[in-house]
C-alpha positions as CSV (number, residue, x, y, z in Angstrom):
1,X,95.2,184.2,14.0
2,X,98.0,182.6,12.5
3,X,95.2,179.3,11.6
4,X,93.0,182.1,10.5
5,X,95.7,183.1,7.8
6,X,95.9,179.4,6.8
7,X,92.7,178.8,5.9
8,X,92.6,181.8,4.6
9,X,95.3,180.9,2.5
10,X,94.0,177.4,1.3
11,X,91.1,179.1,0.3
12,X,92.9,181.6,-2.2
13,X,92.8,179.2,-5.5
14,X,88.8,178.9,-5.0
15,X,89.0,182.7,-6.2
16,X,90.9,181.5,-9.8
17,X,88.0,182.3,-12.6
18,X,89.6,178.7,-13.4
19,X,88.5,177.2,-10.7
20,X,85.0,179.0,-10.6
21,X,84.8,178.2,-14.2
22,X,85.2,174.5,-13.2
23,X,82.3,174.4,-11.0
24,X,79.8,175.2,-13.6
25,X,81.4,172.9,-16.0
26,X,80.7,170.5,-13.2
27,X,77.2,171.4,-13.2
28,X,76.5,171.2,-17.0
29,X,78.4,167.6,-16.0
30,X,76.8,166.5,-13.6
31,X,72.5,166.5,-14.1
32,X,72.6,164.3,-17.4
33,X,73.7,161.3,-15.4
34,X,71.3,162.3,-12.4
35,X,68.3,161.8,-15.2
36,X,69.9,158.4,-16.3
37,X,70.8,156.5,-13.6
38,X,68.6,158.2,-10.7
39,X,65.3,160.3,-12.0
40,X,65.1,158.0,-14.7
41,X,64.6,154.9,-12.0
42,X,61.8,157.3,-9.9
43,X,60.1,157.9,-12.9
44,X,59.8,154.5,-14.3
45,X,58.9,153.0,-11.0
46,X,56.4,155.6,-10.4
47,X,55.0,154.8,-13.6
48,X,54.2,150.9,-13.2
49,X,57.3,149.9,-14.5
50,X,59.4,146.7,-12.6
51,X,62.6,146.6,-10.8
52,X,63.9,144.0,-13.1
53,X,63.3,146.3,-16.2
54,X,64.3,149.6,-14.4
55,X,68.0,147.6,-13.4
56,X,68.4,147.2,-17.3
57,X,68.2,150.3,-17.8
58,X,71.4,149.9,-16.2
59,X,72.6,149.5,-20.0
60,X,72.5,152.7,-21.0
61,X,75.3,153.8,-18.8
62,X,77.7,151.4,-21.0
63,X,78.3,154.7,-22.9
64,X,79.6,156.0,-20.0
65,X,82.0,153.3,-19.8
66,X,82.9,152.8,-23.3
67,X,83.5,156.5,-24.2
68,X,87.4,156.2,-24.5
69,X,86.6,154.9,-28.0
70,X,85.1,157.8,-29.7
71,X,87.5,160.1,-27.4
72,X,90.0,160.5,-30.1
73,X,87.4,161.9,-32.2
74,X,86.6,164.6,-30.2
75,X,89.9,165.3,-28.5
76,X,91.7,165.7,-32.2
77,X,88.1,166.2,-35.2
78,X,87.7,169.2,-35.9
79,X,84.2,170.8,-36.9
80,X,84.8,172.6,-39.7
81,X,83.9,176.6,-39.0
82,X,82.5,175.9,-35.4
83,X,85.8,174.7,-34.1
84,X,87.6,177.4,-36.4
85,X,85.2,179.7,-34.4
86,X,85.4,178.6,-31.6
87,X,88.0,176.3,-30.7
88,X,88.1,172.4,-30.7
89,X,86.5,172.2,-26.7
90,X,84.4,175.1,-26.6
91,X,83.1,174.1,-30.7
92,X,81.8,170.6,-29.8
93,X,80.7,171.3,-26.3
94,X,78.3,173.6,-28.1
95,X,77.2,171.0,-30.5
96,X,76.6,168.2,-27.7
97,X,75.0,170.7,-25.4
98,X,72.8,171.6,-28.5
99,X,71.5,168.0,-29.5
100,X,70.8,166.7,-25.8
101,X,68.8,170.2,-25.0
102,X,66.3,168.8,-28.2
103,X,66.7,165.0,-26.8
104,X,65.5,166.1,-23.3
105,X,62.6,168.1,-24.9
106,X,61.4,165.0,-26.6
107,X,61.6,162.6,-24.3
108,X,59.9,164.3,-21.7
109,X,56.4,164.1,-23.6
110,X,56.9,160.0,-23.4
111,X,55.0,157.9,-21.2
112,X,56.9,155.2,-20.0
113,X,54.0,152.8,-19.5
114,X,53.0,152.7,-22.7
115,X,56.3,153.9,-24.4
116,X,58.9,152.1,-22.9
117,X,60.7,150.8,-26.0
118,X,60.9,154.6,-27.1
119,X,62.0,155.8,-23.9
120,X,64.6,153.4,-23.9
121,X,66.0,154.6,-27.0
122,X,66.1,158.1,-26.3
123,X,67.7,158.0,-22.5
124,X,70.2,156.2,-24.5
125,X,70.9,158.6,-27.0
126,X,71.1,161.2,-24.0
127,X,73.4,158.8,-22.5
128,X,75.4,158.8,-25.0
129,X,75.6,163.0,-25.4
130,X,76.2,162.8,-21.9
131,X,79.5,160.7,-21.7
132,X,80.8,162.5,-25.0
133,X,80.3,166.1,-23.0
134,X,82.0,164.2,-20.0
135,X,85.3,164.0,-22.7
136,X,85.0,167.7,-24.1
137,X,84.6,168.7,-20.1
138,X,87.5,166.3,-18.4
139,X,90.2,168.0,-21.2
140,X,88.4,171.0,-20.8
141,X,89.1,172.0,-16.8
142,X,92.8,169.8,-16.8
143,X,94.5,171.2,-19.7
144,X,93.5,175.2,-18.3
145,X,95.1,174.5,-14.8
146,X,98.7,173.0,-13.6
147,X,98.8,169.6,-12.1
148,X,99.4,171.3,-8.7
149,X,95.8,172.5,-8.6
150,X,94.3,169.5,-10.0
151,X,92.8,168.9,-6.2
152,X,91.5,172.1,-5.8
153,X,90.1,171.9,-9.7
154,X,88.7,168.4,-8.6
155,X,87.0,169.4,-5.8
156,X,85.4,172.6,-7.6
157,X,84.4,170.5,-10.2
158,X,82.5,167.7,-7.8
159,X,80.9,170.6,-6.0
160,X,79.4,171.9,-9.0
161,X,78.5,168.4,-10.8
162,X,76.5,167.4,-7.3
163,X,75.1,170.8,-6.9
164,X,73.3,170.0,-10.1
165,X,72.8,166.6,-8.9
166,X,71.0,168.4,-6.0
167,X,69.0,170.7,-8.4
168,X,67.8,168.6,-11.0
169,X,67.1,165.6,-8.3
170,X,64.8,167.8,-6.0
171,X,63.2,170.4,-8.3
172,X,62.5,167.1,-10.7
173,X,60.6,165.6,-8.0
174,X,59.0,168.3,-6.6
175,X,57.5,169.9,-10.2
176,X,56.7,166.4,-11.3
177,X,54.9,165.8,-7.9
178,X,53.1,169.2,-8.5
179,X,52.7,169.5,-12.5
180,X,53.9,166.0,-13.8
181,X,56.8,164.6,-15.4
182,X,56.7,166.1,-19.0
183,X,57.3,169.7,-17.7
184,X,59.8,168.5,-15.0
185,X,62.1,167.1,-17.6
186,X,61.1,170.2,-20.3
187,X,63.3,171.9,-17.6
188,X,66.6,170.1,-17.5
189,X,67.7,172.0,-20.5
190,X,68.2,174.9,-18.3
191,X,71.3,173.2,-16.6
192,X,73.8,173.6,-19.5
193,X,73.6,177.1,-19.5
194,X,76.7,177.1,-16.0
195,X,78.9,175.3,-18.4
196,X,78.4,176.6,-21.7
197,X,79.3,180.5,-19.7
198,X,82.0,179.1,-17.8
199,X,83.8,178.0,-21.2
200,X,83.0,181.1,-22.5
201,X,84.4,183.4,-19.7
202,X,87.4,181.6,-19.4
203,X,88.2,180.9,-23.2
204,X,89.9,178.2,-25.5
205,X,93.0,176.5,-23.7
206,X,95.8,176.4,-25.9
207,X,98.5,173.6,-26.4
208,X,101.8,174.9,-24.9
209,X,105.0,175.1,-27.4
210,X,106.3,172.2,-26.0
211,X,103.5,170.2,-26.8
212,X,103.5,170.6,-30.4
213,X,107.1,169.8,-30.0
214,X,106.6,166.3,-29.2
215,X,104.1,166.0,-31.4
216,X,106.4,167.1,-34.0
217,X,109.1,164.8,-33.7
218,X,106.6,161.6,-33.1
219,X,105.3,162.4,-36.8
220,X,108.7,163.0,-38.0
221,X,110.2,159.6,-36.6
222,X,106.9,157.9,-37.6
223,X,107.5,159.2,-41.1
224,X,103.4,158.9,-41.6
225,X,101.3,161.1,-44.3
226,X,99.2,164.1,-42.3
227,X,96.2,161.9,-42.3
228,X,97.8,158.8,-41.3
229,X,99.9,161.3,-38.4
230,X,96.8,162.5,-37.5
231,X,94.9,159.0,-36.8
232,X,98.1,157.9,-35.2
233,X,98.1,161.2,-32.5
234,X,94.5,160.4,-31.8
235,X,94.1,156.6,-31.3
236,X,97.5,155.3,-31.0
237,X,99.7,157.5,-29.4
238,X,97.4,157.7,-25.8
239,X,97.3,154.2,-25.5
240,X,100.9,153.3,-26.3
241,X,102.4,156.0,-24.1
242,X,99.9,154.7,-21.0
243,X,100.9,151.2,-21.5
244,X,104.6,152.0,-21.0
245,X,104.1,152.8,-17.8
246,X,105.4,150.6,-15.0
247,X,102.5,148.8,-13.1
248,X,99.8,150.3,-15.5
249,X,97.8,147.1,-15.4
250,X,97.4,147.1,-11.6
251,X,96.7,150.7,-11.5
252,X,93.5,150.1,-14.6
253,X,92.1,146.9,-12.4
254,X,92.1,149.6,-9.4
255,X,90.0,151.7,-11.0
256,X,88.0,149.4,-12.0
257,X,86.8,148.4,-9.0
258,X,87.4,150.9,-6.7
259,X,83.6,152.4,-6.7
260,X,82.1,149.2,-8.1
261,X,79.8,148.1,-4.7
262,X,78.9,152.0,-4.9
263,X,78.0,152.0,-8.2
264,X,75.4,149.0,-7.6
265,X,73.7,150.3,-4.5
266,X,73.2,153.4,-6.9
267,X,71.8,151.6,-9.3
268,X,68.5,150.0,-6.9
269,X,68.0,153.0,-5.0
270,X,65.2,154.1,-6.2
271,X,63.2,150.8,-6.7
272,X,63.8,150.1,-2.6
273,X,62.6,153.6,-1.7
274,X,59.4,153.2,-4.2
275,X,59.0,149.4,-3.1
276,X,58.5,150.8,0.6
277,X,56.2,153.4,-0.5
278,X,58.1,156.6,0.4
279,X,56.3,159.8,-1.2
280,X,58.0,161.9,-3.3
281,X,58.0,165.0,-0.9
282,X,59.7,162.7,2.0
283,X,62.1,161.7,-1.2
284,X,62.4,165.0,-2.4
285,X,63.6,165.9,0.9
286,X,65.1,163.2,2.5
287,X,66.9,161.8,-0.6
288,X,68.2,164.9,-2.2
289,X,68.3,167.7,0.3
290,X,69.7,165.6,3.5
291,X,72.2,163.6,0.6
292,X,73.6,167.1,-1.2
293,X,74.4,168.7,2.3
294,X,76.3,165.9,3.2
295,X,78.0,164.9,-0.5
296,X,78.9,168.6,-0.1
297,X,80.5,168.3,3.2
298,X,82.9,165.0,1.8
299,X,83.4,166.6,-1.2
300,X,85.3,169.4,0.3
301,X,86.9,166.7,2.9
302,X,88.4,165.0,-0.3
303,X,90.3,167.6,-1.2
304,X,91.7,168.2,2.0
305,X,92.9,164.4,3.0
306,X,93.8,164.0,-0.7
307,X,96.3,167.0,0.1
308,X,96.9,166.4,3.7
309,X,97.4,162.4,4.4
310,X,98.7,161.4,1.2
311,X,96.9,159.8,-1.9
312,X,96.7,156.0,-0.3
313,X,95.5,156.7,2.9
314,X,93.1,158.8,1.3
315,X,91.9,156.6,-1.4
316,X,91.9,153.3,1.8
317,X,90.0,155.7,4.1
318,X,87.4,156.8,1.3
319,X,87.1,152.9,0.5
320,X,86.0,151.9,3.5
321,X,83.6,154.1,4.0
322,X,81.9,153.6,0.6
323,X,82.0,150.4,1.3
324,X,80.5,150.2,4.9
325,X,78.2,152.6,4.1
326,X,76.1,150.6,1.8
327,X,75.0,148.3,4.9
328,X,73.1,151.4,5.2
329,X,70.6,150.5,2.8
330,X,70.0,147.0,4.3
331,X,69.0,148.9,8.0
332,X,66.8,150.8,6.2
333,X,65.2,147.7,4.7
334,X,64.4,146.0,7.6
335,X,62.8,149.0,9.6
336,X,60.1,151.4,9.1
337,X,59.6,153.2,6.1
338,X,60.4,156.6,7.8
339,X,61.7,159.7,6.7
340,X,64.3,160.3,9.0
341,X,65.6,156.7,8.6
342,X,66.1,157.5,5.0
343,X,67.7,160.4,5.5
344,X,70.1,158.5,7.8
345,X,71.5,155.9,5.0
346,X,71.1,159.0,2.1
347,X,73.5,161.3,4.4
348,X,75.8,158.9,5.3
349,X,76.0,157.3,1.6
350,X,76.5,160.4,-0.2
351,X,78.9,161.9,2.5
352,X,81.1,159.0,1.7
353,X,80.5,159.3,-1.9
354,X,81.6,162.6,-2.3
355,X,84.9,162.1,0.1
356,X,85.7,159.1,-2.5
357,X,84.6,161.1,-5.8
358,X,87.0,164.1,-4.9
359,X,89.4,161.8,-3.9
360,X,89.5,159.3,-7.1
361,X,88.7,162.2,-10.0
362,X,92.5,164.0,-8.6
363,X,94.2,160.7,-8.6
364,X,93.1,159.7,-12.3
365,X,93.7,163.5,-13.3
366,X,97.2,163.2,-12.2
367,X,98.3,160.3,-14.6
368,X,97.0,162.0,-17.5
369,X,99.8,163.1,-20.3
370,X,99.1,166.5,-21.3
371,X,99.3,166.1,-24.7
372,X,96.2,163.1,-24.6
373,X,94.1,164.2,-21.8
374,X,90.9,163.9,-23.5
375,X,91.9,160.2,-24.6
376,X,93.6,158.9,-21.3
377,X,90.7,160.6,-19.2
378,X,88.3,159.1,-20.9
379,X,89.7,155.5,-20.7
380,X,90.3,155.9,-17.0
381,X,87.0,157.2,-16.2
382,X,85.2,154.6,-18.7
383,X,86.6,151.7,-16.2
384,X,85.9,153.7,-13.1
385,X,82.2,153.5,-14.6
386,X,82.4,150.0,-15.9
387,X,81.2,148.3,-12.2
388,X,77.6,150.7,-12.7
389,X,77.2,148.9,-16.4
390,X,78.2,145.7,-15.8
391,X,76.9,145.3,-12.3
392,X,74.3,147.5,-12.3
393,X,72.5,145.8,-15.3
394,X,71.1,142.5,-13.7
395,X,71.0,144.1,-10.6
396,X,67.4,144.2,-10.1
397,X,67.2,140.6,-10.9
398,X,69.6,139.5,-8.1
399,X,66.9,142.1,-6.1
400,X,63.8,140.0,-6.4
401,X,66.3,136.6,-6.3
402,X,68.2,137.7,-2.8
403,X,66.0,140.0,-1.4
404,X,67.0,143.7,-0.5
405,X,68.4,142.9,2.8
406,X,70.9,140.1,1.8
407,X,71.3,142.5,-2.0
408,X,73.3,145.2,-0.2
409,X,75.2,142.8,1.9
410,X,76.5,141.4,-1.4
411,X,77.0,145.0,-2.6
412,X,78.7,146.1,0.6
413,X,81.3,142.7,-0.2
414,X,82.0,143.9,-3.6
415,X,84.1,147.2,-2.9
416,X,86.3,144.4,-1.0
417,X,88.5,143.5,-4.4
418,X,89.1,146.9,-5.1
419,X,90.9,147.5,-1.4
420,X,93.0,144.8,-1.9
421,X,94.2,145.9,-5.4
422,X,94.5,149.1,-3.5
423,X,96.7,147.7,-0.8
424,X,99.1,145.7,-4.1
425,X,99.5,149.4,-5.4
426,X,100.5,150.4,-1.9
427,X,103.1,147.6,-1.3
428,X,104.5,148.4,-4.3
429,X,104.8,152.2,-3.5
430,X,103.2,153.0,-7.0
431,X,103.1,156.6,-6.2
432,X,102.4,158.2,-9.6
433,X,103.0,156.7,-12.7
434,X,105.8,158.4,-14.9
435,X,105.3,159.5,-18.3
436,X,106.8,157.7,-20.7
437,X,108.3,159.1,-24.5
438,X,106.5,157.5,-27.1
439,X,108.3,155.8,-30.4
């Protein structure tokens, strides 16, 4: 009875309206990068269009990874009467939400064949939307919660960013096998709505006295005009106050690389499975409803080894799994093209995705300073993303060079770098790093 109570008790925060709130925040999150870096590659390599060109599409993510530079815009612009309305998070998520809805709408009547140039252009706009609702949504869910319940806010969030995965994945592929791709992607639109009512239920988080405090007496010291202050508090000040930090360096190259063999057996998913002629259906199923059970299942994991073994066991355990997992890929390559086969490598991949997601999003959360989480999120989570761009890009051209069998062996090497940073950080017992005052 006593374990009953427990649990019981470990499940409690799951009933904050914060917490809830987080999940569909997480959903509104988590679809736009399931059209860009996975429905995007089924529905150009259903439509006659080559591995080498769907791998560039790669590109597009680099606004993913790059976002920490127009962060100080949206963490500190105003909008004029929207954010006078309705607060500076809750005005521009409206905006964002607003312009990709219309995006979506217009790239679904293009045909990739023909229109590839165009497409190209307006997945990257998308893109782009995507990673600056990523900033608005990061701030959002950290500054309304303590640091004590960042896990529990992490794992809420991932939950709800891969139940949209799951959503938009298989009901993409299933309407588009039925009706075609222009009314599958007329449909995406739909998944802002958990967000946008999540903000709305929940509110505007406020900036606590002491916050403006410091604020206050950096603009006082500085002895800067309001505008200058202003530019300072937004671009400067993040930056500065991160790179005081003891071992920061070490701590950004782990980030870096921590997900980057993950990132490129992401990236050529899709172009093995259509290159050994799965149908959509098997995909449909297979791919997204086999993979979202078992993301689901390491998602919630996460947040109990992040909690219960200690940040570097967790992050070490999570590694290695990502990292053996993506010899996966390569079995499946060199065996039949069946259904249960994919749904082997799928389950175990995303199971050890969603153990290492949970796992990584609380650790960067925690090194956040409260008065720049937008900013210093945003950088952290543009390097965590930097391996999809960088890698990811001429991935498809290392495909056709290698081969798909001796391709994921290279991308089950690459997560190797990013252990041994790991173990450095380890060895050096860099626990959490301490916020430093600013001057």
């Amino acid at each position: 009875m006593s374990k009953l109570n427990e649990a019981l008790v470990g499940l409690k925060p799951y009933g904050d309206k914060r917490i809830v709130g987080t999940f569909g925040l997480g959903m509104a999150s988590g679809f736009p990068l399931t059209f860009v870096i996975s429905l995007m590659g089924f529905w150009l390599s259903y439509n006659g269009v080559s591995k080498s060109d769907v791998g560039l599409f790669a590109l597009i993510t680099t606004f993913y990874t790059w976002k920490f530079l127009w962060s100080p815009a949206i963490d500190r612009l105003p909008l004029g009467p929207i954010t006078r309305v309705f607060g500076q998070r809750r005005g521009w998520l409206l905006l964002i939400q607003g312009l990709m809805a219309a995006l979506l709408l217009v790239i679904a009547q293009l045909e990739p064949a023909t229109q590839l140039y165009e497409v190209a252009v307006f997945a990257a706009a998308i893109a782009f939307l995507s990673a600056s609702q990523d900033i608005v949504i990061d701030a959002y869910r950290i500054e309304i919660l303590e640091n004590a319940d960042q896990g529990h806010s992490a794992a809420s969030y991932v939950y709800g960013y891969r139940t949209a995965n799951y959503i938009a994945g298989f009901a993409v592929l299933m309407i588009a096998d039925s009706y075609g791709w222009t009314i599958a992607i007329s449909l995406l639109p739909i998944m802002l709505l958990p967000g946008l009512l999540a903000v709305f239920w929940i509110g505007e988080p406020s900036r606590g006295d002491e916050d403006d405090a410091f604020l206050q007496e950096e603009a006082e010291r500085a002895h800067l005009s309001p505008v200058v202050n202003r530019l300072r508090e937004a671009v400067y000040l993040p930056f500065k106050e991160f790179s005081r930090r003891d071992n920061w360096l070490l701590v950004l190259l782990f980030i870096l690389l921590f997900k980057a063999g993950d990132a490129v057996a992401a990236i050529m998913t899709a172009p093995l499975i259509r290159e050994m002629n799965f149908d959509l259906e098997v995909v449909a199923w297979a791919n997204k409803t086999v993979g979202f059970v078992t993301l689901m299942v390491g998602v919630g994991l996460g947040a109990v080894l992040y909690k219960q073994i200690g940040m570097y066991k967790a992050l070490l355990l999570t590694g290695l799994l990502m990292m053996l997992t993506n010899l996966g890929f390569a079995w499946l390559w060199i065996g039949e093209a069946e259904g249960w086969r994919l749904a082997v490598t799928i389950g175990l991949e995303n199971f050890a995705t969603g153990l290492g997601t949970t796992v990584i999003i609380a650790y960067m959360a925690g090194l956040c300073n409260a008065n720049f989480t937008a900013t210093q999120f945003a950088l952290l989570s543009s390097l965590a993303n930097q391996g999809r761009t960088l890698l990811g890009a001429p991935s498809g051209y290392v495909a056709e060079y290698l081969g798909w069998f001796e391709f994921f062996i290279g991308a089950t090497l690459l997560a190797l770098p990013g252990l041994f940073v790991l173990w450095l950080l380890w060895r050096k017992d860099v626990a959490k790093l301490n916020e430093q005052p600013v001057e």
